[in-house]
N, CA, C and O of each residue as an XYZ file, in Angstrom:
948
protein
N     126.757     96.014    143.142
C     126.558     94.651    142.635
C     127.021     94.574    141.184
O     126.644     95.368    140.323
N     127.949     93.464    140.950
C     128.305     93.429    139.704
C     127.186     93.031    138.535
O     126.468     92.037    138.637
N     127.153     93.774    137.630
C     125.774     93.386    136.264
C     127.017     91.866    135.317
O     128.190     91.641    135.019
N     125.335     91.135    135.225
C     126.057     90.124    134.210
C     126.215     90.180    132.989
O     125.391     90.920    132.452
N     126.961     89.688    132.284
C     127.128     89.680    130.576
C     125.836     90.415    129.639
O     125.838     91.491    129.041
N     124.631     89.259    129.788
C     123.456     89.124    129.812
C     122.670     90.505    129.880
O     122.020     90.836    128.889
N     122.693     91.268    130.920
C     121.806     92.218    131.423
C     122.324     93.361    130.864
O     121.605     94.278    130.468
N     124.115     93.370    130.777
C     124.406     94.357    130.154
C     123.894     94.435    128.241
O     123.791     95.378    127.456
N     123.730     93.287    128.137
C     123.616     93.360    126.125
C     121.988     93.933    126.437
O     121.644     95.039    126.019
N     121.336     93.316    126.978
C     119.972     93.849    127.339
C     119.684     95.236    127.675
O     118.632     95.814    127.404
N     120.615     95.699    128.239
C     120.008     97.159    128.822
C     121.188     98.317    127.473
O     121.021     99.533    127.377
N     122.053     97.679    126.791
C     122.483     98.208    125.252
C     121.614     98.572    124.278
O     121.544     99.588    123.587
N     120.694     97.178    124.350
C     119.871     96.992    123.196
C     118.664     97.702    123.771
O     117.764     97.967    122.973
N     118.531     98.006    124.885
C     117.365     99.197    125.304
C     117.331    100.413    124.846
O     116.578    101.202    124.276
N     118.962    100.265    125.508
C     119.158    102.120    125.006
C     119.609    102.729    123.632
O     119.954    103.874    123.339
N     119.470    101.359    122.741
C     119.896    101.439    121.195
C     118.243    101.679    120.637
O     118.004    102.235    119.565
N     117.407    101.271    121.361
C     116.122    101.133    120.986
C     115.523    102.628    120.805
O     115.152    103.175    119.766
N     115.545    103.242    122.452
C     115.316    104.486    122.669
C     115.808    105.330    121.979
O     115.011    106.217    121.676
N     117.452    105.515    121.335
C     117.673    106.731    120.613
C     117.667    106.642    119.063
O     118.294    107.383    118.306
N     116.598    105.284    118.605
C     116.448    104.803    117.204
C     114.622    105.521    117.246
O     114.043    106.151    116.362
N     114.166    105.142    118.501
C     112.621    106.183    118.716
C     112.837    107.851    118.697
O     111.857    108.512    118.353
N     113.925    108.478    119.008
C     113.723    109.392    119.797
C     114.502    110.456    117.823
O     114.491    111.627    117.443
N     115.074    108.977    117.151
C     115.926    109.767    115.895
C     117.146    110.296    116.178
O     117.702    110.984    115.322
N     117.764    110.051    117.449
C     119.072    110.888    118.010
C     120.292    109.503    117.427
O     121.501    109.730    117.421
N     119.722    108.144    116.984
C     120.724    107.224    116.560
C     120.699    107.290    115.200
O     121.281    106.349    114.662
N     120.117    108.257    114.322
C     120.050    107.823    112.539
C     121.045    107.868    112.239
O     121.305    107.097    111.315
N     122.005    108.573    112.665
C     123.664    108.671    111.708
C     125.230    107.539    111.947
O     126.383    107.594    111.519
N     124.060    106.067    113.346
C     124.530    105.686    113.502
C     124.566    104.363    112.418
O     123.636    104.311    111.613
N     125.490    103.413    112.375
C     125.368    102.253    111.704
C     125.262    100.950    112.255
O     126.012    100.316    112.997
N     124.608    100.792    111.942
C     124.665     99.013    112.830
C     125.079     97.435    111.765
O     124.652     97.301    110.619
N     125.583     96.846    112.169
C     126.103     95.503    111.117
C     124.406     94.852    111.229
O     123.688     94.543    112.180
N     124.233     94.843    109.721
C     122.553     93.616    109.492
C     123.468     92.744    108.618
O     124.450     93.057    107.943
N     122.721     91.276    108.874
C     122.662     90.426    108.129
C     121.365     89.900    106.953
O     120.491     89.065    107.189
N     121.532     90.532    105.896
C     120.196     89.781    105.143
C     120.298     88.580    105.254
O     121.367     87.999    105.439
N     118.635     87.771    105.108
C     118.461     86.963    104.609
C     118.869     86.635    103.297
O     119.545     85.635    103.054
N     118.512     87.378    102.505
C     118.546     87.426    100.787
C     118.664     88.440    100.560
O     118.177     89.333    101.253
N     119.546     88.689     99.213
C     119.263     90.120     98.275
C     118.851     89.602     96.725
O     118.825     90.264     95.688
N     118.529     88.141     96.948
C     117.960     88.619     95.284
C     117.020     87.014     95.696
O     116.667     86.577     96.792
N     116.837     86.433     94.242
C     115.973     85.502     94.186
C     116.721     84.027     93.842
O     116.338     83.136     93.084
N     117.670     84.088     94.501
C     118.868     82.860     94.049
C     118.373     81.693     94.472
O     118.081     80.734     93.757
N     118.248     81.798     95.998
C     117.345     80.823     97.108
C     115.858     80.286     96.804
O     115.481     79.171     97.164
N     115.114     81.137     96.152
C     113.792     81.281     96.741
C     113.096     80.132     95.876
O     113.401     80.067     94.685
N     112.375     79.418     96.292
C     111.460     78.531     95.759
C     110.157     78.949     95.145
O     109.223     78.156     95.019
N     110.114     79.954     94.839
C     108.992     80.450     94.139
C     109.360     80.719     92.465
O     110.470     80.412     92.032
N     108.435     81.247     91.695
C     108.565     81.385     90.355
C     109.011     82.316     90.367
O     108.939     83.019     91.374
N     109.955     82.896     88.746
C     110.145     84.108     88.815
C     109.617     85.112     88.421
O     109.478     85.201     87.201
N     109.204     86.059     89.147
C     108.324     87.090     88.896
C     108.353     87.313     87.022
O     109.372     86.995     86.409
N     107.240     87.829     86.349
C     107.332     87.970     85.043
C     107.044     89.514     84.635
O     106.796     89.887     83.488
N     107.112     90.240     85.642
C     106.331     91.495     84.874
C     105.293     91.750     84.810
O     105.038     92.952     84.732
N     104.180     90.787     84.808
C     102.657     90.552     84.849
C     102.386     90.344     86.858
O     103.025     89.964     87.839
N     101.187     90.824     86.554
C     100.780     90.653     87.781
C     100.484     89.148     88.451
O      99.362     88.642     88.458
N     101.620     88.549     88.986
C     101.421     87.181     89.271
C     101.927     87.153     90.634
O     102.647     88.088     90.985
N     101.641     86.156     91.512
C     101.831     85.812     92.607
C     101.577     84.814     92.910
O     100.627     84.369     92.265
N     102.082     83.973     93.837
C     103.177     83.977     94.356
C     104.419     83.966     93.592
O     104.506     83.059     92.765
N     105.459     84.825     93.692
C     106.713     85.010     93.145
C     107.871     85.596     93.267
O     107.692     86.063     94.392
N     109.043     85.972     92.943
C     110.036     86.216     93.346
C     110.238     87.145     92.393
O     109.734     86.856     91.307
N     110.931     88.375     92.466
C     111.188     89.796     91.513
C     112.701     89.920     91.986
O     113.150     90.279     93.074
N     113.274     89.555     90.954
C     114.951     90.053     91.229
C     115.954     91.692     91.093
O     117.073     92.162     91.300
N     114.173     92.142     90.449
C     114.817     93.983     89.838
C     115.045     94.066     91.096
O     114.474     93.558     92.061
N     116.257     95.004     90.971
C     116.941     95.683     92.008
C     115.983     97.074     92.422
O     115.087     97.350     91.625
N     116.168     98.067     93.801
C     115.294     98.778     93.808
C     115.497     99.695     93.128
O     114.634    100.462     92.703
N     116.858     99.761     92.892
C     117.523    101.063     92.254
C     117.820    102.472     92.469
O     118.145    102.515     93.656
N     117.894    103.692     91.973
C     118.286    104.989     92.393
C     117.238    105.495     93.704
O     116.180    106.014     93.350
N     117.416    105.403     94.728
C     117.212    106.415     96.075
C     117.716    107.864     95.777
O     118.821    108.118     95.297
N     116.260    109.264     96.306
C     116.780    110.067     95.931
C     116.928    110.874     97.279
O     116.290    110.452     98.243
N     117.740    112.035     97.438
C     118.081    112.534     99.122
C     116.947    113.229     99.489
O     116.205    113.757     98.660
N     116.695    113.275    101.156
C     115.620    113.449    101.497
C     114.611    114.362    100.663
O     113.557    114.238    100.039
N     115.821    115.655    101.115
C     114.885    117.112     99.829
C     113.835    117.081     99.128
O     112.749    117.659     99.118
N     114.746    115.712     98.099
C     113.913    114.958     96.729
C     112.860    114.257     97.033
O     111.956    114.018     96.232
N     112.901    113.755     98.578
C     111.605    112.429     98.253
C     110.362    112.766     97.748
O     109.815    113.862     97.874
N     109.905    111.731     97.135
C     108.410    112.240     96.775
C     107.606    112.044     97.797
O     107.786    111.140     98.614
N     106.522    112.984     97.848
C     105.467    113.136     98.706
C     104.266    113.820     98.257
O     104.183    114.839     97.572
N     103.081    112.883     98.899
C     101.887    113.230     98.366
C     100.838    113.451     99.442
O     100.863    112.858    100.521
N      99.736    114.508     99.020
C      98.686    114.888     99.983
C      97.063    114.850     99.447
O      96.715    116.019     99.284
N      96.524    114.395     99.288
C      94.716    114.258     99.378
C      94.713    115.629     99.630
O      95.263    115.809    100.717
N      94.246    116.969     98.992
C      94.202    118.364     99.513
C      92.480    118.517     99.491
O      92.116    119.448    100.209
N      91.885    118.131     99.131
C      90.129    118.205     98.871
C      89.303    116.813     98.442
O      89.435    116.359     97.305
N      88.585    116.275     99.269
C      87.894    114.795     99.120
C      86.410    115.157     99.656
O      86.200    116.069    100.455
N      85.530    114.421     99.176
C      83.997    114.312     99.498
C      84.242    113.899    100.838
O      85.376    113.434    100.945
N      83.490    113.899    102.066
C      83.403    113.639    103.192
C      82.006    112.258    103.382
O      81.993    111.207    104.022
N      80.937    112.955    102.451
C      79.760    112.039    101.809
C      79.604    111.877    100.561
O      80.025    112.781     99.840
N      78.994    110.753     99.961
C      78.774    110.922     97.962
C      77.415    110.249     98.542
O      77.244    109.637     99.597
N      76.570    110.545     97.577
C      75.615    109.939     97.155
C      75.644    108.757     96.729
O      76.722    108.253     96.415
N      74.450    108.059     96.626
C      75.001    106.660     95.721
C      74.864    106.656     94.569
O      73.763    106.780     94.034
N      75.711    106.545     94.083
C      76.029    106.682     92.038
C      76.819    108.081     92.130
O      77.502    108.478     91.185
N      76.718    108.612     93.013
C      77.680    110.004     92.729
C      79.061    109.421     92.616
O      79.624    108.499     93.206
N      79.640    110.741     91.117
C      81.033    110.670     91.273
C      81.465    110.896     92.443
O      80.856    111.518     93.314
N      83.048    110.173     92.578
C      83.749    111.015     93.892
C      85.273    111.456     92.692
O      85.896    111.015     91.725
N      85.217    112.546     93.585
C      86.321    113.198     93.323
C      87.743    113.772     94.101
O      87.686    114.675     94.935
N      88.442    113.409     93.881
C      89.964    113.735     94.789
C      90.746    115.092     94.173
O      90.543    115.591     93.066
N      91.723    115.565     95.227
C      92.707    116.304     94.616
C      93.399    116.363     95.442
O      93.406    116.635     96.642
N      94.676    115.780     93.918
C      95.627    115.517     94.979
C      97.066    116.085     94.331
O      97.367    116.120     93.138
N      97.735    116.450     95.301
C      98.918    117.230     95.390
C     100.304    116.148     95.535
O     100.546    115.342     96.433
N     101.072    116.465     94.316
C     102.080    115.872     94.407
C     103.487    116.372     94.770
O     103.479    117.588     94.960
N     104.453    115.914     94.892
C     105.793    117.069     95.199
C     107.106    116.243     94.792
O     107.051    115.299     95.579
N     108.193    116.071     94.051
C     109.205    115.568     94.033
C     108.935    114.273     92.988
O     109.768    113.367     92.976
N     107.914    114.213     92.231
C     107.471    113.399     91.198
C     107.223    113.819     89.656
O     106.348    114.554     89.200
N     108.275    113.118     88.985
C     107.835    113.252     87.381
C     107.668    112.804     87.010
O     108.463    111.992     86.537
N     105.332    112.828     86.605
C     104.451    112.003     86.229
C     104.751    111.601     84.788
O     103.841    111.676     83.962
N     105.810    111.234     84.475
C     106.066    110.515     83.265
C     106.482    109.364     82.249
O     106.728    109.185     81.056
N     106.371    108.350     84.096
C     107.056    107.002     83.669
C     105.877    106.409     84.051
O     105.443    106.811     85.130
N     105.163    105.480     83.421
C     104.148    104.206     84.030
C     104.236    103.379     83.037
O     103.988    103.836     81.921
N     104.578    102.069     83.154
C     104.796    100.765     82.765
C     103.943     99.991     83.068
O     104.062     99.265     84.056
N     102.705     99.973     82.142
C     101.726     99.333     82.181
C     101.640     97.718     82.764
O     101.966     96.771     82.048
N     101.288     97.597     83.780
C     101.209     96.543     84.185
C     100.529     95.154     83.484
O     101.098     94.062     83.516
N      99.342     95.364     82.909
C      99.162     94.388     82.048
C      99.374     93.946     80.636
O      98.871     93.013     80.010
N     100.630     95.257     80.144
C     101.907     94.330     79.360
C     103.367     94.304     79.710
O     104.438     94.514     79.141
N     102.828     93.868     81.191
C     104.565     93.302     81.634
C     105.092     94.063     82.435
O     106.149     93.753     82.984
N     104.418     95.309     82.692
C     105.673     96.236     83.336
C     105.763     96.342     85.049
O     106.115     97.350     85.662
N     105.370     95.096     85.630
C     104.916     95.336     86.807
C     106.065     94.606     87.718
O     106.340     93.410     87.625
N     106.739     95.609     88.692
C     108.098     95.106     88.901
C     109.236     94.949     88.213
O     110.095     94.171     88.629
N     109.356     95.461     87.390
C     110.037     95.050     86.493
C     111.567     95.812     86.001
O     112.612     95.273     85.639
N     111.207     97.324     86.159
C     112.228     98.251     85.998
C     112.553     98.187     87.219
O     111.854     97.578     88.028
N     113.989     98.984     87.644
C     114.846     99.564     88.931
C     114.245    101.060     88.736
O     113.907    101.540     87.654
N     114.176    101.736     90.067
C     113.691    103.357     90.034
C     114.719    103.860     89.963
O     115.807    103.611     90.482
N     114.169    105.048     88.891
C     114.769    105.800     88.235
C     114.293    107.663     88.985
O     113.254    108.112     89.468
N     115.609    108.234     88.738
C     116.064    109.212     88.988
C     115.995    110.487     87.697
O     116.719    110.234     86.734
N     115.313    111.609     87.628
C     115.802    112.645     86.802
C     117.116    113.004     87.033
O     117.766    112.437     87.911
N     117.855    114.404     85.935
C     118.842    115.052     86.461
C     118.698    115.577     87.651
O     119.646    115.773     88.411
N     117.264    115.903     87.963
C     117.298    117.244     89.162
C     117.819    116.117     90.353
O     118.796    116.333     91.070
N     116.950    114.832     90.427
C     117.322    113.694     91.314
C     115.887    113.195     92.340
O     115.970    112.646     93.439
N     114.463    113.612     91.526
C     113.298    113.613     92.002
C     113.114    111.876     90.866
O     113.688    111.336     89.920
N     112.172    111.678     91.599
C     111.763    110.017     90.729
C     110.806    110.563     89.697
O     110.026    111.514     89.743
N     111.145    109.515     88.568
C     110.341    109.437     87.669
C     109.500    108.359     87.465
O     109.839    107.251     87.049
N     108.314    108.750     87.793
C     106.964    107.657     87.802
C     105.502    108.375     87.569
O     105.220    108.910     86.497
N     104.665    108.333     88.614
C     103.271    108.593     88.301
C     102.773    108.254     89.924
O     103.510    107.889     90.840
N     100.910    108.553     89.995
C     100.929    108.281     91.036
C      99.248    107.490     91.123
O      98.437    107.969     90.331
N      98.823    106.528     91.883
C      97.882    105.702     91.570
C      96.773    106.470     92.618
O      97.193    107.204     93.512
N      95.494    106.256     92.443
C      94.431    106.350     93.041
C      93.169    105.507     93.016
O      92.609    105.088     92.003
N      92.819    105.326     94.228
C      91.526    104.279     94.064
C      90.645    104.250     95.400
O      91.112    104.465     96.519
N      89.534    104.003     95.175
C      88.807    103.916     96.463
C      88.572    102.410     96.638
O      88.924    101.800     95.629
N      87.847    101.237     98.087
C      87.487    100.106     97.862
C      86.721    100.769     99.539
O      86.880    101.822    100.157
N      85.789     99.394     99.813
C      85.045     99.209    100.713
C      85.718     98.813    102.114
O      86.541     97.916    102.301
N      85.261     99.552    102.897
C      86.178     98.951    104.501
C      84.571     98.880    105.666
O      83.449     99.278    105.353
N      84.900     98.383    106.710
C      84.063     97.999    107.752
C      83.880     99.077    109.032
O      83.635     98.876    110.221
N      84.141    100.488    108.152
C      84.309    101.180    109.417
C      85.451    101.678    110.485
O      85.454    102.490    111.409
N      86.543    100.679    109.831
C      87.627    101.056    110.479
C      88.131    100.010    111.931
O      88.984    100.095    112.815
N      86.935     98.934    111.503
C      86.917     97.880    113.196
C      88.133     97.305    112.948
O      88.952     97.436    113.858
N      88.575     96.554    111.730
C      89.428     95.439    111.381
C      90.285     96.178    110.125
O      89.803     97.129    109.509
N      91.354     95.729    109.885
C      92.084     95.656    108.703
C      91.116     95.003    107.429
O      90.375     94.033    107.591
N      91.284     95.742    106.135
C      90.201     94.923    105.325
C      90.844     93.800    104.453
O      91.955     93.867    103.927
N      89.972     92.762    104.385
C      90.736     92.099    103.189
C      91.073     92.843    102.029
O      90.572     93.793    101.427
N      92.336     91.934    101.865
C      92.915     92.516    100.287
C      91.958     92.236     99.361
O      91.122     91.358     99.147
N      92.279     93.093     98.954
C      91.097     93.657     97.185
C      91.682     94.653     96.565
O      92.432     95.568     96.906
N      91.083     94.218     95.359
C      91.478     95.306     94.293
C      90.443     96.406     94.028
O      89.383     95.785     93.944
N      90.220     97.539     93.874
C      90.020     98.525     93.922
C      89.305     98.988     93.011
O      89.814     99.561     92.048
N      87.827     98.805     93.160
C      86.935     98.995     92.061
C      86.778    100.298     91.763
O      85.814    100.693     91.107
N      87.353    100.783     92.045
C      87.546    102.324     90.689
C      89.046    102.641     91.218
O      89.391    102.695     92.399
N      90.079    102.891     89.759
C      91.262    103.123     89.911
C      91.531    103.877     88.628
O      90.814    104.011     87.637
N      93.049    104.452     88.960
C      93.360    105.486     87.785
C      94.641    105.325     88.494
O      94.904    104.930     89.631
N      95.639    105.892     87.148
C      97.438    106.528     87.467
C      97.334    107.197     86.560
O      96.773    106.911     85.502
N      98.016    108.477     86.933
C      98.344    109.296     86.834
C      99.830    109.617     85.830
O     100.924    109.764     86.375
N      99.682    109.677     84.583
C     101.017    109.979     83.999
C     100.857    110.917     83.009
O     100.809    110.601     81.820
N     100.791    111.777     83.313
C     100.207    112.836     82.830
C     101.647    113.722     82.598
O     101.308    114.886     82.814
N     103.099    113.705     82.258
C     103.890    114.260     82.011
C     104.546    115.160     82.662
O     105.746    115.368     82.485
N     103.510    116.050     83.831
C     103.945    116.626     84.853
C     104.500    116.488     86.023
O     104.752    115.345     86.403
N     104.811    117.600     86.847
C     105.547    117.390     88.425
C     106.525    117.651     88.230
O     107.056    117.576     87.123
N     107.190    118.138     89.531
C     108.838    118.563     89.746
C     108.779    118.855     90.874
O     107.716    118.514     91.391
N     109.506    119.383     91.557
C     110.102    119.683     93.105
C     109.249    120.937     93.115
O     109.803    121.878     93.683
N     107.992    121.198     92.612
C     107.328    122.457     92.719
C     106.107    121.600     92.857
O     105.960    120.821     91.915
N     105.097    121.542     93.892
C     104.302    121.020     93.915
C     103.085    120.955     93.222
O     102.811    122.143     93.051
N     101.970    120.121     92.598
C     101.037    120.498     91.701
C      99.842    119.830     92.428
O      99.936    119.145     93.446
N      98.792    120.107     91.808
C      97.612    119.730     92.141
C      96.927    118.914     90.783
O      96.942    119.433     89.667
N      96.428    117.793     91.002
C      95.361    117.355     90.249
C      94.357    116.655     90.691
O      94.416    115.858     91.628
N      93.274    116.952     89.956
C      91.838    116.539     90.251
C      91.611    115.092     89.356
O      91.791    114.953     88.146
N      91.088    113.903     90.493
C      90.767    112.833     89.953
C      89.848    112.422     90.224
O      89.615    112.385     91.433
N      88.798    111.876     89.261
C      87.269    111.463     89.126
C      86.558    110.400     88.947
O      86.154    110.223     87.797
N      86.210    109.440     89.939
C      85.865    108.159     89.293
C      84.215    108.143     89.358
O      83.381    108.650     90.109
N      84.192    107.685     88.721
C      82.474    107.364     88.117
C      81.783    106.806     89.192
O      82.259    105.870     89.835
N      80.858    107.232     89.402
C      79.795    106.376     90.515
C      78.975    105.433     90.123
O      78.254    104.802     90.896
N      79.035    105.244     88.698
C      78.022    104.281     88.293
C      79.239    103.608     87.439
O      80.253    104.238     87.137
N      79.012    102.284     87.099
C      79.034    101.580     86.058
C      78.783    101.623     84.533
O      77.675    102.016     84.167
N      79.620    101.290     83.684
C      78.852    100.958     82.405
C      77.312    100.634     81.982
O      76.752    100.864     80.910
N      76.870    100.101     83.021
C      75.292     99.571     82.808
C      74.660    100.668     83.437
O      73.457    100.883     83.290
N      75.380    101.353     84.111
C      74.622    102.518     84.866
C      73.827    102.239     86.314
O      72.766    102.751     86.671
N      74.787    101.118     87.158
C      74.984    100.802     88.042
C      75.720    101.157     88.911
O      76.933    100.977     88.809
N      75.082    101.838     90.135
C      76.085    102.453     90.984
C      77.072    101.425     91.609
O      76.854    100.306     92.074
N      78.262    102.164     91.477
C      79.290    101.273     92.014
C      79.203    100.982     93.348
O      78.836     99.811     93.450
N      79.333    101.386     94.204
C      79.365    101.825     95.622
C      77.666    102.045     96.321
O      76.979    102.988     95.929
N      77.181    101.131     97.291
C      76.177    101.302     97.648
C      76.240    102.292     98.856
O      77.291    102.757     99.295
N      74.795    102.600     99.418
C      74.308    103.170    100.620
C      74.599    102.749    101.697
O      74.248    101.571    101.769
N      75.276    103.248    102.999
C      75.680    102.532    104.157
C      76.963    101.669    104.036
O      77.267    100.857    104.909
N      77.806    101.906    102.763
C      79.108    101.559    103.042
C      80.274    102.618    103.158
O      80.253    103.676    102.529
N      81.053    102.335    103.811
C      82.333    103.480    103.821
C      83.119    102.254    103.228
O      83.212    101.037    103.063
N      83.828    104.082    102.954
C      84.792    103.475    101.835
C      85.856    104.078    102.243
O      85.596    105.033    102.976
N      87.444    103.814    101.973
C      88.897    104.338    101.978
C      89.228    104.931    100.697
O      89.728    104.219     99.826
N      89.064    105.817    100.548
C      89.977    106.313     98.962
C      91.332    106.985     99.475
O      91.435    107.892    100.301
N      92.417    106.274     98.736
C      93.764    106.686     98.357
C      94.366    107.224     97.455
O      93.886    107.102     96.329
N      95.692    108.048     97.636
C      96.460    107.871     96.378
C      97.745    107.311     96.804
O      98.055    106.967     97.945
N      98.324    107.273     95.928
C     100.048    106.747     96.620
C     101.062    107.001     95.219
O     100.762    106.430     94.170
N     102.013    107.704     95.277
C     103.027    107.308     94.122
C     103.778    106.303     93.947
O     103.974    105.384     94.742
N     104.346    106.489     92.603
C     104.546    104.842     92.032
C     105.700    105.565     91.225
O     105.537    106.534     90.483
N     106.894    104.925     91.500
C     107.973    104.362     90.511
C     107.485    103.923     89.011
O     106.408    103.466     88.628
N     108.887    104.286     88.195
C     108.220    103.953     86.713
C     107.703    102.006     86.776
O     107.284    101.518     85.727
N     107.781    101.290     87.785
C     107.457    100.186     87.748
C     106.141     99.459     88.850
O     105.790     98.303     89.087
N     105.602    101.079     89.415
C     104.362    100.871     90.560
C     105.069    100.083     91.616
O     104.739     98.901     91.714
N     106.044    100.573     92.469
C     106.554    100.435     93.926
C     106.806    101.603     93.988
O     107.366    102.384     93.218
N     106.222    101.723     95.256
C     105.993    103.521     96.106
C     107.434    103.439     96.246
O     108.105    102.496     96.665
N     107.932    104.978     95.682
C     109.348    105.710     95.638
C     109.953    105.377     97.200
O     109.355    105.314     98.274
N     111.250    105.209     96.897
C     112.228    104.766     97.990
C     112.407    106.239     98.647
O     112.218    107.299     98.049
N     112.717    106.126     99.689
C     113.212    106.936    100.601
C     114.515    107.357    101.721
O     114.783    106.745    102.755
N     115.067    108.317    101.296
C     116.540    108.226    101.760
C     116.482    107.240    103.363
O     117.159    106.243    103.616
N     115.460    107.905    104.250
C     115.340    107.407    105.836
C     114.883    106.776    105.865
O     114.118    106.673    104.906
N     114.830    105.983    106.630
C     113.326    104.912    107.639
C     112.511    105.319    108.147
O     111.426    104.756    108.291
N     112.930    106.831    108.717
C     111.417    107.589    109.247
C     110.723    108.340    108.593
O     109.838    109.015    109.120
N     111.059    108.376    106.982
C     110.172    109.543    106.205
C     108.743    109.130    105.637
O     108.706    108.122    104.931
N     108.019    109.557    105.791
C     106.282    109.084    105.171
C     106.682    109.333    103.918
O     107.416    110.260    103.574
N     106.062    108.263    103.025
C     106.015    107.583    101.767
C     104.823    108.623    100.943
O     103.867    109.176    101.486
N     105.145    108.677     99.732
C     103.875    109.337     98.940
C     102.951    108.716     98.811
O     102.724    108.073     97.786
N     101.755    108.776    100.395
C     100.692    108.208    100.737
C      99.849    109.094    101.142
O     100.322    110.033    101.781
N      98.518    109.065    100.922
C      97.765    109.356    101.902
C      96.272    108.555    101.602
O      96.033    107.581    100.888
N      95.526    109.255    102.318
C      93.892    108.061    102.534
C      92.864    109.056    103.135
O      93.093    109.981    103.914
N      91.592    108.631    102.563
C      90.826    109.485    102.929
C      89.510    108.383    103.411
O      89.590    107.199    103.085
N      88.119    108.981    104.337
C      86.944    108.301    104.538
C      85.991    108.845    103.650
O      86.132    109.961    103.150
N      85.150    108.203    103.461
C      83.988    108.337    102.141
C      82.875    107.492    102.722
O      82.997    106.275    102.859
N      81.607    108.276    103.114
C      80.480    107.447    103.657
C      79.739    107.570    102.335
O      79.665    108.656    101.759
N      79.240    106.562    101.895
C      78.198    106.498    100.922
C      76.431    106.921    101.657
O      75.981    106.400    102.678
N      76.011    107.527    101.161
C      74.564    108.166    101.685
C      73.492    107.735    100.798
O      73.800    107.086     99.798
N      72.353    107.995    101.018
C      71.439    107.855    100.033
C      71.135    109.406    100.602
O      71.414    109.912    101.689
N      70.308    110.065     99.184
C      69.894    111.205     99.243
C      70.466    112.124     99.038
O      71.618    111.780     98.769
N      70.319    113.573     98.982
C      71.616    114.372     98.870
C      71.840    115.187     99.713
O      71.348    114.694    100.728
N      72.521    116.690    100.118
C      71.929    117.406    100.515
C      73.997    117.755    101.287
O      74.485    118.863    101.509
N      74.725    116.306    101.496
C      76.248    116.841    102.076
C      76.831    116.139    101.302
O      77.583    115.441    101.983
N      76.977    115.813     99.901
C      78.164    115.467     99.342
C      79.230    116.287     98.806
O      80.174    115.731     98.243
N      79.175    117.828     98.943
C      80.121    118.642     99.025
C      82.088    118.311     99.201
O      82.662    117.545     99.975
N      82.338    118.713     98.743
C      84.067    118.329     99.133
C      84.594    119.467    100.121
O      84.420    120.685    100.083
N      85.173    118.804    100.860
C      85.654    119.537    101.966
C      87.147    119.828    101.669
O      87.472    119.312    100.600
N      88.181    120.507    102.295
C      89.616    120.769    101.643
C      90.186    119.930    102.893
O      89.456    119.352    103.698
N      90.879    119.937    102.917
C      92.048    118.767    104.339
C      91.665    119.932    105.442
O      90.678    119.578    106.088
N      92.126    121.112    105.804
C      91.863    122.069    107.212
C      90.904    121.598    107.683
O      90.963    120.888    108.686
N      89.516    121.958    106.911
C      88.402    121.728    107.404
C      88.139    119.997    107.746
O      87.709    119.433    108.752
N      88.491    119.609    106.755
C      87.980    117.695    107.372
C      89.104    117.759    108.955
O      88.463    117.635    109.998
N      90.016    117.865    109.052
C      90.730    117.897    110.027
C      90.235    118.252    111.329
O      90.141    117.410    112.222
N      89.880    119.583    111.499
C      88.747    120.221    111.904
C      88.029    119.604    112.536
O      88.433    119.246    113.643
N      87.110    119.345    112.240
C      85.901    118.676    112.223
C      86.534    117.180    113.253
O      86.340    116.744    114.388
N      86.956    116.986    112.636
C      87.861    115.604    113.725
C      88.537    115.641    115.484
O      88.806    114.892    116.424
N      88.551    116.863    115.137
C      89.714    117.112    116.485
C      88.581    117.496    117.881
O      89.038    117.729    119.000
């Protein structure tokens, strides 16, 4: 039986699908049409550097570095429980990042630069961390900002991986615990370009310098211990 026009573009675009899942099509090219590459069109304001929204950012993304280089990050040791008012503490491992660019966002620097490249060809930025409140994991949480946060620009990193330990306060200035009893929480880190957009990546299939951890808030003490990644893993499976 002869196949029609129709069925044949259909059963193309199947099998273009399958070897884009399977990674056996990455070295292929396909013609895209953008919508946009900058903010010529757009009816919104133009982004300022400051944290504003709704808006339009015309910086380009700038230097992509080859896979080798990408940056990548790991959560290597996190509390599993904190107390309430207990610090929590992270450590986290960076790789292909030089913590030496951060462009303070609340004078201007937010979006604002193109990413930048060392000689070696690893990005130069920093990397953010923060915990906020989630529901358990039922729903996606609303957006929020992240009542305890830190970045990281601390001058270090290179294609040799490092470790640092980050600490946010469990209490408040008033000496108010941040974080109550019976909430879980998500703590992250993620790296950041000298302009806080997570480093570009040569592929489409490479994981981003992300990771995330769970944090049950407890009352009492007795397991707020930090566990290393094996063991939380562990424990999961």
């Amino acid at each position: 039986m002869r196949r029609s026009r129709s069925s044949l573009v259909v059963a193309a675009v199947a099998a273009s699908i399958t070897l884009l899942g399977t990674g056996a099509y990455a070295g292929a090219q396909a013609a895209v049409t953008p919508l946009e590459v900058d903010c010529t069109n757009s009816q919104l304001a133009p982004h300022t550097g400051f944290q504003v929204a709704p808006a339009c950012a015309s910086t380009s993304i700038g230097e992509v570095p080859a896979e080798a280089n990408g940056a990548s990050l790991l959560i290597t040791e996190a509390p599993k429980k904190v107390r309430e008012g207990e610090d929590i503490v992270l450590r986290v491992s960076t790789r292909n990042i030089l913590r030496d660019r951060f462009l303070a966002a609340g004078q201007g620097g937010y979006y604002i630069e193109t990413s930048l490249l060392t000689e070696d060809g690893i990005v130069r930025g920093h990397f953010h961390a923060g915990c906020r409140v989630v529901d358990a994991g039922a729903n996606a949480p609303t957006p929020q900002r992240s009542p305890v946060f830190k970045a990281v620009e601390d001058g270090q990193g290179s294609q040799v991986p490092d470790t640092v330990t980050v600490t946010f306060a469990g209490k408040d200035a008033a000496g108010k615990a941040i974080f109550q009893k019976g909430q879980d929480l998500q703590c992250a880190a993620w790296g950041g370009d000298g302009s806080h957009r997570i480093p570009t990546m040569q592929f489409a299939n490479q994981i981003p310098a992300f990771d995330s951890v769970r944090v049950e808030v407890r009352d009492g003490g007795g397991e707020g211990k930090r566990e290393d990644r094996d063991e939380r893993e562990g424990k999961q499976r």
